[in-house]
C-alpha positions, 0 to 999 in steps of 0.5 A, spaced: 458 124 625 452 121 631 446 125 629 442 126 637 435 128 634 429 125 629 426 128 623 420 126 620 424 122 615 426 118 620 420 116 622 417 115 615 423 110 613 422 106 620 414 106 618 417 104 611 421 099 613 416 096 618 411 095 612 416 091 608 416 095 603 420 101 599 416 108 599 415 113 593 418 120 595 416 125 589 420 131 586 416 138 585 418 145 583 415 149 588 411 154 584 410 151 578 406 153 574 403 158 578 403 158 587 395 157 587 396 150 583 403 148 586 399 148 593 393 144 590 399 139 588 402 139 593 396 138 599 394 132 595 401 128 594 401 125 601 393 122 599 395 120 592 401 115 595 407 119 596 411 118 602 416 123 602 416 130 598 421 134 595 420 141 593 424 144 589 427 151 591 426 155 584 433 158 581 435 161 575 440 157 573 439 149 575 447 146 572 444 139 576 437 138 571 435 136 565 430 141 560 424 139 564 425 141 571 429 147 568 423 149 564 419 148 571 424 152 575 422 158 570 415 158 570 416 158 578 420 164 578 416 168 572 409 167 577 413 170 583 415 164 586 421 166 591 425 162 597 421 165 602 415 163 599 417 156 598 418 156 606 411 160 607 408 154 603 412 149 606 409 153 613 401 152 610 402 146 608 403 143 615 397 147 617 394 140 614 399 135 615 404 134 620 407 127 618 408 127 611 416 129 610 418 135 606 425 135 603 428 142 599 432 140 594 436 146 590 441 150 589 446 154 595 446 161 591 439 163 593 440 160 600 447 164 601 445 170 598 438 168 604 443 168 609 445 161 611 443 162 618 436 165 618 435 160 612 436 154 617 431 158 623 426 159 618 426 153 614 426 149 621 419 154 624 416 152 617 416 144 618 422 143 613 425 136 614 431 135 610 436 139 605 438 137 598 444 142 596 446 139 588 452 144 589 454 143 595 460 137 595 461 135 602 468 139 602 463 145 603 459 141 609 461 148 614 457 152 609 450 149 611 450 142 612 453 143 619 449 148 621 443 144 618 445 139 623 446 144 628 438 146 626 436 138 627 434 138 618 438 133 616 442 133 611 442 129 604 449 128 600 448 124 593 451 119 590 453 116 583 455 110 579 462 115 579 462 115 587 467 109 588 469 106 596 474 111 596 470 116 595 464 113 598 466 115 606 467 122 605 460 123 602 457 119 607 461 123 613 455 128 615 449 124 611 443 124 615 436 122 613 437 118 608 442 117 602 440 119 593 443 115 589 443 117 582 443 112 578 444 114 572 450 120 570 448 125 566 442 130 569 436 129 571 429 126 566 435 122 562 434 114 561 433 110 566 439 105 569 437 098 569 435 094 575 441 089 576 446 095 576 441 099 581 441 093 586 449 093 585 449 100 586 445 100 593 448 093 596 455 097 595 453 104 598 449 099 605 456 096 606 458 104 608 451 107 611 446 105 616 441 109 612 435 109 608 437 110 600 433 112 596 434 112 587 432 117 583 432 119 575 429 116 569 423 113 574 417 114 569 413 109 570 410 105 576 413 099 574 420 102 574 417 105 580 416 099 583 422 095 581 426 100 584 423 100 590 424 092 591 431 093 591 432 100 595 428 104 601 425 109 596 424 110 589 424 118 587 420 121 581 421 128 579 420 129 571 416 125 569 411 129 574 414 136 571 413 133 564 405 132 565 405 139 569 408 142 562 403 138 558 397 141 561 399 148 560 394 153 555 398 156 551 399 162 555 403 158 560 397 157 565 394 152 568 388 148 564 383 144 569 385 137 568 392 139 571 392 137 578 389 131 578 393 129 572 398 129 577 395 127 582 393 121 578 399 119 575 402 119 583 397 115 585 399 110 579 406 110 582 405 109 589 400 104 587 406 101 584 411 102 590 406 098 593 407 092 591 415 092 593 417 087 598 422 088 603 
């Protein structure tokens, strides 16, 4: 499929790209712990070094994630968090910032029960830039991948050790944006695959794709980070943020002081290390 607009995502690959160095796209649940501290986390990512944000959409039942990020969807939905105030932190959060590109990454069954279309509009008018639906194989692309295209949001397929070149063109059909590898089987804050079988993985995906690809899970420190980033286009964190998140809660579940700059801290550390790829 030959996609007609550009995103921020595709503007923050091409940067990338012209720097001669991978990126740092970091994962958080929207509304982890609370709306007032997720917020403050997210307005300081772009500084502390991350150049893509994925936000994730809080639901109850996340099939695709490991017990950190399962916790972390948890406390969102106890402090309130809902898909329409994910979209209405999406909306404040480009009041500060225009460029940095957000993608929502989650579950289809808040977004059905949404309503597909009205989610696309909304998402669009808020600043969103790019979907990640874990549930939505490409078979489903008419569910809400096409009408995300229709929309201008690109739309980002994941791929696997498991995902062989047979497989790979169907995946790819309606990607847009830029690819996930997953470069472990399993869920999400598992261990990490090693770096050799990573560049295999991403030399076998180029041969199929034009776009960026970017390889999460099991990226927990900026070596890894940096590593990784050497031999694809991005390196993507999620647990290991969501895992000093829980480590700076009282024992009522709340925020402690240090908490986001803990965060903060640690991303800048990652970013640092993104840093020193070269391309």
């Amino acid at each position: 499929m030959s996609i007609t607009f550009q995103t921020r995502l595709d503007r923050r690959f091409s940067a990338l790209k012209a720097e001669g160095r991978g990126g740092l796209v970091t994962f958080l649940t929207a509304g982890d712990p609370d709306g007032d501290t997720a917020f403050e986390i997210l307005k300081g990512l772009p500084a502390a070094g991350a150049d893509v944000i994925e936000l994730g959409m809080p639901f109850s039942d996340p099939m695709a994630d490991g017990p950190a990020i399962q916790a972390s969807s948890g406390r969102a939905l106890k402090s309130g968090m809902t898909l329409t105030k994910t979209l209405a932190q999406v909306q404040k959060f480009r009041q500060l910032d225009d460029d940095t590109p957000i993608v929502l990454m989650g579950y289809f069954n808040p977004i059905y029960h949404y309503g597909v279309d009205r989610f696309v509009s909304d998402a669009k008018a808020a600043g969103v830039d790019g979907l990640i639906v874990v549930d939505l194989p490409p078979e489903e692309a008419r569910e809400l991948c096409l009408p995300a295209l229709d929309g201008e949001i690109n739309f980002i397929f994941l791929t696997a050790p498991t995902t062989d070149n047979q497989r790979l063109p169907t995946v790819l059909e309606h990607a847009s944006g830029f690819v996930y590898y997953v470069s472990i089987t399993g869920v999400t804050g598992a261990a990490s695959a090693r770096v050799d079988d990573v560049q295999s993985a991403v030399d076998r995906i180029r041969r199929h794709t034009r776009l960026p690809i970017a390889v999460g899970f099991g990226i927990t420190t900026a070596d890894a980070a940096r590593d990784v980033a050497n031999v694809a286009d991005a390196a993507v964190v999620g647990s290991a943020l969501i895992k000093i998140i829980s480590d700076h809660l009282d024992v009522n579940g709340k925020a402690l002081p240090t908490l986001v700059g803990k965060v903060l801290e640690f991303v800048q550390q990652l970013g640092d290390g993104v840093r020193q790829s070269k391309r």
